[in-house]
C-alpha positions as CSV (number, residue, x, y, z in Angstrom):
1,X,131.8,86.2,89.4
2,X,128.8,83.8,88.1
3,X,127.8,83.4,91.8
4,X,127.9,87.5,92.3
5,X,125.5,87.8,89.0
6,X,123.2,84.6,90.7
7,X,122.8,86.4,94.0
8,X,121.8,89.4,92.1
9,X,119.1,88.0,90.1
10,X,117.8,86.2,93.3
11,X,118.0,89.6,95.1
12,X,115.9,90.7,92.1
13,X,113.3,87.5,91.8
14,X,112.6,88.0,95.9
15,X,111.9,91.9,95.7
16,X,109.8,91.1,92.5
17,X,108.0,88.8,94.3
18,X,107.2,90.6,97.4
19,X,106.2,93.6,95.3
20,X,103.7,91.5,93.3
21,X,102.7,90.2,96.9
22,X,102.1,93.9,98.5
23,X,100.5,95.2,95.1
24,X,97.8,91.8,95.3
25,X,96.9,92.4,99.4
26,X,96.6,96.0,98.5
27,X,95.0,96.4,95.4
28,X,91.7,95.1,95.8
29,X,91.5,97.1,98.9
30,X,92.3,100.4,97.1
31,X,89.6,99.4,93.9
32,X,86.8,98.2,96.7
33,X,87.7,101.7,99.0
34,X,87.4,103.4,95.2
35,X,84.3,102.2,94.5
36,X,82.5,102.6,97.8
37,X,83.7,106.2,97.6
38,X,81.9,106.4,94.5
């Protein structure tokens, strides 16, 4: 049961982190594309 609810939160943790990874390598893309548009 505790190792079910520990896989899950890992599960969690590693998409969390791979978000936060994809939003940092394409943010500053999408701000510097913004802003030579403008």
């Amino acid at each position: 049961m505790l190792q079910k609810i520990f896989s899950n939160l890992l599960f969690k943790v590693i998409i969390a982190i791979l978000l936060g990874i994809l939003f940092w390598a394409v943010f500053p893309r999408v701000v510097q594309s913004y802003f030579c548009y403008v």
